[in-house]
N, C-alpha and C positions, 0 to 999 in steps of 0.2 A: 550613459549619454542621454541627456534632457533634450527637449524642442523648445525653442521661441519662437513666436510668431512676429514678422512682422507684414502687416498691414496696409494697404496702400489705399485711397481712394481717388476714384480718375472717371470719370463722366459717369456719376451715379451707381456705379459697380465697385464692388467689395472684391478684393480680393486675398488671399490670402496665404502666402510663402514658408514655409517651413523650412529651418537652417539648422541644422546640430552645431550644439554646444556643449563644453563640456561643463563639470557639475562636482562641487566639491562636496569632500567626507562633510563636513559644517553645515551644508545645504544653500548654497548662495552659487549664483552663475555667472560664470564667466563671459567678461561682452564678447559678440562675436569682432573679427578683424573688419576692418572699413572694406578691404576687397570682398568677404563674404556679403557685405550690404549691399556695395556696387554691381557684384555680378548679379544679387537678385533683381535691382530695379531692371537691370541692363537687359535681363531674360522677358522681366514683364512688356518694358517698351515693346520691345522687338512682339511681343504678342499684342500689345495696342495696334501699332502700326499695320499690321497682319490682318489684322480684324477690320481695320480703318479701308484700307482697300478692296475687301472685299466686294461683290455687288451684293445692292441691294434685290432679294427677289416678293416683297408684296408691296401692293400701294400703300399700304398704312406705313410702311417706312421710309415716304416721299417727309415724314419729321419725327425728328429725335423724341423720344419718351422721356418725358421729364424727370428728372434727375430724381432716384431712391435716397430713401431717406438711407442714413450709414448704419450696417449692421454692425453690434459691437459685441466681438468676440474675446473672448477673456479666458488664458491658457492657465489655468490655475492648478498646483501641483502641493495637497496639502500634507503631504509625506515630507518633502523637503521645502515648503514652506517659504516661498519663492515665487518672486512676477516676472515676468519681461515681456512689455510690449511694445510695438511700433508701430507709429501712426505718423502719415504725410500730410502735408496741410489741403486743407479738400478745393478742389478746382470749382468758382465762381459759376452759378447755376447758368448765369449770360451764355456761359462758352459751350455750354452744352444744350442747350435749344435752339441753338439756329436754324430756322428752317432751311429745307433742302426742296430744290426745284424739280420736280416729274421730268424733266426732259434731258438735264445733266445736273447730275447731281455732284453737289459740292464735297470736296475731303474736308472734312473734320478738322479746325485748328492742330496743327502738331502741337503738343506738349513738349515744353525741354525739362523732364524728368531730372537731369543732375543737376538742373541749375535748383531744385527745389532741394528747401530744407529736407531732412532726414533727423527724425527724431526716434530716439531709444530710450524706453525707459528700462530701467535693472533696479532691483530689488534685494535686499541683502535681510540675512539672519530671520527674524519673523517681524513680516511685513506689517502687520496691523499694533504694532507697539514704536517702528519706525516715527522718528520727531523731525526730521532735517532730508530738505530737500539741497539735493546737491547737482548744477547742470554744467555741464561741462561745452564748449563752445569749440569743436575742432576747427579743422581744414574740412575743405570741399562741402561748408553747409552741413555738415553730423553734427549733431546735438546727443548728448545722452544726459537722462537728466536720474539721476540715482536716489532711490529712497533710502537713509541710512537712519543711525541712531546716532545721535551727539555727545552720550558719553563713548560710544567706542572709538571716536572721533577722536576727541580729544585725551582720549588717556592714551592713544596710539601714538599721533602727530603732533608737534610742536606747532605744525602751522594752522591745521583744525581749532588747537588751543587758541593760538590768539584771535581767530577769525570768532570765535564763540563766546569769549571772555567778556563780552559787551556785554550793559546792564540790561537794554533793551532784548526780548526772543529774537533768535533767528530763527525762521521757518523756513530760509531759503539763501543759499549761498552761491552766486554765478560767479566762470571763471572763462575769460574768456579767450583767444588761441591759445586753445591746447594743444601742447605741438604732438601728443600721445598718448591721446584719447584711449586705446584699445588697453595700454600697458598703465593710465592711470584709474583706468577702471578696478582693472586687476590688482594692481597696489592696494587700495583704497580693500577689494575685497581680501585682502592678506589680514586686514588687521580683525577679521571674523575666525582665525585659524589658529588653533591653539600651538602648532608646529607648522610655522612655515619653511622650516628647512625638508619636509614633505611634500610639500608645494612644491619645491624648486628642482627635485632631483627629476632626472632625465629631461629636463630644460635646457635648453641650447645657451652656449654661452653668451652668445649675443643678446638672446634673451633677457639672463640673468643680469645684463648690464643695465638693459633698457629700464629694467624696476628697479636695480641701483641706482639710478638719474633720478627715477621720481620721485624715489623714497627718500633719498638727499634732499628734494624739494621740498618736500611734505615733513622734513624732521620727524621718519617713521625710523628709530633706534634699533627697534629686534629686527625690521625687516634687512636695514643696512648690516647687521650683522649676521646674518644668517645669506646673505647674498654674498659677503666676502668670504664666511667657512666654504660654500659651493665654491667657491672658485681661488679657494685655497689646496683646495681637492679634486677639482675636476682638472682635468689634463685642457691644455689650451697652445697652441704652435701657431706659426706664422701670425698673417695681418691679424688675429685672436689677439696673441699676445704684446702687440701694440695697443689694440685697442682696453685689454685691460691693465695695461702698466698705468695707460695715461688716466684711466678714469679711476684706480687705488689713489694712482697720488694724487690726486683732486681732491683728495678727502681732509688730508694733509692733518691727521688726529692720530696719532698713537694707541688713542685710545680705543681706535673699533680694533687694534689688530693688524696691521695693513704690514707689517716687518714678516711674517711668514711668505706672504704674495711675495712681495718683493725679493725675497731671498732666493726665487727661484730663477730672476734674472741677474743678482747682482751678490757679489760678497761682499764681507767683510774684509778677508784676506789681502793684507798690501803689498804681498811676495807672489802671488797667486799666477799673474802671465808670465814672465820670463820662466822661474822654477818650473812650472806645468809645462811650458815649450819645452824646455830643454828635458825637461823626464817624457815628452812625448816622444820627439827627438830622436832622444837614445833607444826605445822601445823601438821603433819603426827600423833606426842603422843597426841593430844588433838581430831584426827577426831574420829568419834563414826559412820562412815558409813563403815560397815565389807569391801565390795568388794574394794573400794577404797583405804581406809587404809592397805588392807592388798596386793592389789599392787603397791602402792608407796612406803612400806616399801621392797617389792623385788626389788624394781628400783633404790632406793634409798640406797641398801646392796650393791648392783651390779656395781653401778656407783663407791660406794668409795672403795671398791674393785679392781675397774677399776685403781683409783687414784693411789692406793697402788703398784700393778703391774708393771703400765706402770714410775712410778717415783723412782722404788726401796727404797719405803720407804722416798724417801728426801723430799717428799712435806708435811709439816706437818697441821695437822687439829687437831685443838684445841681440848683436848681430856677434859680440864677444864671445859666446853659447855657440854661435852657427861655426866661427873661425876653429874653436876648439874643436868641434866637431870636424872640421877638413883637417886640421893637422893628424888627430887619430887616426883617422880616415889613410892620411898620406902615410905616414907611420909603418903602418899595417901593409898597406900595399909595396911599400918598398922594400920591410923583410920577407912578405911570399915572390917578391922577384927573385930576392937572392937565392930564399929558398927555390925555385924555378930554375936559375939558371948555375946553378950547380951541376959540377959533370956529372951524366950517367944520370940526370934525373928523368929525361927521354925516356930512358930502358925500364925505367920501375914499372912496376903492376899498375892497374888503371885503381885499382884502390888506394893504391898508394900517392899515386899522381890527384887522383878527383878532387879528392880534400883542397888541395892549394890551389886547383884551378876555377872550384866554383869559388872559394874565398875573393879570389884575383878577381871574379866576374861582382861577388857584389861590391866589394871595396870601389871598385868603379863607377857602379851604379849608383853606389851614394855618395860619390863626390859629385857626378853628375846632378844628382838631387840636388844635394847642398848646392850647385854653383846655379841652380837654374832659381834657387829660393835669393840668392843675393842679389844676382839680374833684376828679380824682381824689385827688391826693396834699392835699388842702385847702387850697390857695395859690394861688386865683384870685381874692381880694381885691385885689392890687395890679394884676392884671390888665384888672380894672372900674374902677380911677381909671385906667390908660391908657387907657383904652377911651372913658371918659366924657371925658380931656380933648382929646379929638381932635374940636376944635372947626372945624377948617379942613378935615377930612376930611367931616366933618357939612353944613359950607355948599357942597363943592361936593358933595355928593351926589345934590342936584337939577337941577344941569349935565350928567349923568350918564344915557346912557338905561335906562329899567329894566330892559329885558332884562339892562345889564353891570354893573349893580348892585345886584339883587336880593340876592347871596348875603351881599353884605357886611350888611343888614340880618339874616341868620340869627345873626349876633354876638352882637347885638342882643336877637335873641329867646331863645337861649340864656343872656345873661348875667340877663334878666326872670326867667326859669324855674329856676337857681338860687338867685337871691335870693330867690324865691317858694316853693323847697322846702328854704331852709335848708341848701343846700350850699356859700354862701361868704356872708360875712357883712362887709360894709363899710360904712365910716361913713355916719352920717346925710349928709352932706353929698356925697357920693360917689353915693349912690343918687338923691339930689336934682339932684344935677348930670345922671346918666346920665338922667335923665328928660325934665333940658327938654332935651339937646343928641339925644338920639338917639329920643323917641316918635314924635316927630311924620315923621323920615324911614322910621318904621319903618309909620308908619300911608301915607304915600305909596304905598308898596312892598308891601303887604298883599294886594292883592286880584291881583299876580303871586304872591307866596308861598304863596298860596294853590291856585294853578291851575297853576305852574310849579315846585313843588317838590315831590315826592313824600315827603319825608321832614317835608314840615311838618302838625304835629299842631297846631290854629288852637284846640282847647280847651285844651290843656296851656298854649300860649302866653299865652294870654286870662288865664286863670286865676295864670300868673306876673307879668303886667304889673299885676293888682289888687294880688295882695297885696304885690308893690312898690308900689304905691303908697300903700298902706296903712298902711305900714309910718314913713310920714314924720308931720309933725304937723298937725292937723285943717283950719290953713288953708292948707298947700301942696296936701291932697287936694283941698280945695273947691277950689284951682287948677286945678289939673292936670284934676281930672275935668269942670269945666265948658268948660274947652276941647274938652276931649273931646268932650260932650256937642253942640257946634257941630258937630264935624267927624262923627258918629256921624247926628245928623236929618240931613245933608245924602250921607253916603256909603251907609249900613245895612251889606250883608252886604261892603262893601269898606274896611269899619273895626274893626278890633277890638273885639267885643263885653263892654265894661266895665261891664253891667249888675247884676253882682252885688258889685263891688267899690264900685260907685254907691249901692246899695241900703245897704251897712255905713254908710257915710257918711254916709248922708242920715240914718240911726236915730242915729249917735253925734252928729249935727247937732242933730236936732230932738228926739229921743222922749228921748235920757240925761239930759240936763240936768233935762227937766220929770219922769220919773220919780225923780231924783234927790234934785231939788227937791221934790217932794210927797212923797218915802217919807220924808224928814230932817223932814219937817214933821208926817206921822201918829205916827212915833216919837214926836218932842217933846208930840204932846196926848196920847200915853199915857201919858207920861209923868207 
């Protein structure tokens, strides 16, 4: 770690800042950041202005001491063979001899130190063979004006070349907003480095970019490519990997290389989503180890979620792959019913029995999966006529003890609860089928789903089974809700509470018609 000095002069006083910088194998230093130059001036003010208020305590200081000439200090380092100095433009001898009156004495003009240029000088390779002045024109008034050589210049950069190529010397090349002073400093000292892929390593990617941007500018070639091997190799996630997708393909050359980068967001593969869904898929409906299976299935709801979201729908995923996967799914579950309700299968050993009843437990859980992944994407319509026509599933279900068949009623109540908030929409005849084949096992099974399911919400449920039911025409509801109504006086809180979907009914039954009727009749006698 090297020192630069930067230098300030301010009413006749020298003063002088020390800032570490770091210092290459090559011997050239690196400019310090614009915030390092700002917090030094920022530290000096703040000791002007300190000074500035102080009292005065002899008469000789009733007037300023006229202005010292400027000490000039020179940080010379001839090991690594290297300058950097910084000088501010010196404040007008007027402002600093004002006299001051014995009896109140006057503050001292403030100085607006940031409105003042800031100049940097830097120095590269060996300074006293140096032929090209090179100054750079940032933001906020920083100046850095760099002594370089013109052949390293130009055998570097395309744009050194043609700024050089003139018949007349150049002794001097300004360039003015630089939007990147600190990062084209540092470029400019890359082309001093026999490996700058040494340079770059443990360099933030951000970084790496920013001397990609100026090296682009500059038509510096090894630098652009030894900043894309960095970050063909360096690991980069999130807002990273935006910002370097978009600044590779900027480059838009084949030639630096830029097909490795990109290969790590994009394939070639034209089978690559559906296939990989569907063998995800099947990995996830076929594992049997709880903790894992049941967080790859939240990562895996979440991600195509994700898909859905951020594509408006237009990215499509083959929902032929999800359907195949319910019918296996149904498949399966409806030979371990059979297997289940065989006589005498109660009586077997719990080893005998476990096998088909955790079977029964996940087959269900991943029809649940599957049917909450089509909600999603809005194609769990076809889903509710499979579901609805699974009449031989339905009858042995009460063969079935509740404990191994509870979950399979959670189908059930999920497919009530989208048809009730309007998240799939299937035929009249579809919702009236699902109704008589699956209420009634789903009212069996109510008062376990109740006590044995942590995830079931028994108002959200209630409230989807009405306005399915609602939803059909006025004599299937007076059906449907008066059987209800039997099995409700005779169970209460271990039946589903359809009192308010009861209530719609009974008004479009009894009170519409007679209001109907009598409002068409007050019209007509005003008439």
């Amino acid at each position: 770690m090297a020192e630069f000095t930067l230098r300030r002069l301010e009413q006749g006083h020298t003063r002088i800042r020390n800032v570490p910088i770091a210092v290459t194998p090559e011997g050239f230093w690196c400019c310090p950041s614009p915030a390092a130059i700002q917090k030094t001036l920022k530290n000096q003010n703040l000791q002007d202005r300190h000074r500035a208020t102080s009292p005065l305590h002899s008469k000789a200081s009733s007037l300023h001491r006229p202005s010292l000439p400027p000490v000039d200090k020179r940080s010379v380092s001839t090991s690594l063979r290297s300058r950097l100095i910084s000088d501010e433009q010196r404040c007008p001898n007027s402002s600093t001899a004002t006299p001051v009156s014995s009896k109140a004495p006057e503050r001292p003009q403030k100085l607006n130190v940031e409105s003042q240029q800031r100049k940097i000088s830097v120095g590269f390779g060996q300074l006293e063979t140096s032929d090209l002045k090179v100054t750079l024109h940032g933001k906020g008034g920083t100046s850095v004006r760099m002594s370089v050589h013109k052949n390293i210049l130009a055998e570097n950069s395309s744009f050194f070349a043609d700024k050089l190529s003139g018949l007349s010397p150049v002794p001097q090349i300004e360039m003015a907003d630089c939007e990147d002073v600190e990062i084209f400093v540092e470029t400019v000292g890359l082309m001093y480095c026999k490996e700058i892929k040494h340079r770059l390593i443990k360099q933030s990617v951000s970084r790496v970019l920013r001397i990609l941007k100026v090296a682009e500018t500059l038509g510096f070639q090894a630098c652009i490519k030894s900043c894309l091997n960095y970050l063909e190799a360096a690991p980069w996630i999130g807002e990273e990997e935006d910002d370097v997708v978009s600044s590779v393909r900027r480059l838009q050359d084949d030639n630096y290389g830029i097909s490795p980068i990109l290969n790590r967001v994009a394939s070639d593969l034209s089978n690559q989503p559906n296939d990989t869904l569907s063998h995800i898929m099947e990995l996830v409906l076929e594992s049997t180890e709880d903790r894992g299976r049941r967080e790859m299935k939240s990562l895996v709801l979440k991600l195509l979620k994700e898909i859905n979201l951020k594509t408006n729908g237009t990215v499509e995923i083959c929902t032929e792959s999800l359907y195949s996967s319910c019918q296996r799914c149904l498949e399966s579950l409806l030979n371990l019913f059979r297997q289940a309700s065989e006589p005498g299968f109660s009586d077997r050993s719990l080893e005998s029995k476990d096998p088909v009843v955790r079977q029964i437990t996940l087959e269900a859980d991943n029809l649940i999966w599957l049917l909450e992944i089509l909600v999603d994407r809005n194609a769990a319509d076809e889903f509710t006529l499979m579901w609805a026509s699974q009449n031989e599933l339905a009858e042995l279900h009460t063969k079935v003890p509740t404990m191994s068949r509870h979950l399979v009623s959670c189908i059930t109540c999920r497919l009530f609860v989208g048809i009730g908030n309007g998240e799939m929409l299937p035929s009249k005849e579809t919702r009236k089928l699902l109704l008589h084949v699956w209420l009634q096992p789903l009212i069996n099974d109510y008062s376990w789903l109740q006590h044995g399911s942590r995830s079931f919400d028994r108002k959200v449920v209630e409230e989807g089974i009405g306005r399915t039911i609602l939803t059909l025409s006025l004599e299937d509801q007076q059906s449907i809700l008066l059987s209800w109504l039997g099995c409700f006086l005779k169970a209460s809180d271990n039946c589903p509470n359809l009192q308010r979907a009861f209530e719609v009914w009974w008004r479009r039954t009894f009170i519409r018609p007679y209001v109907e009727q009598h409002g068409s009749d007050l019209q007509s006698g005003k008439a």
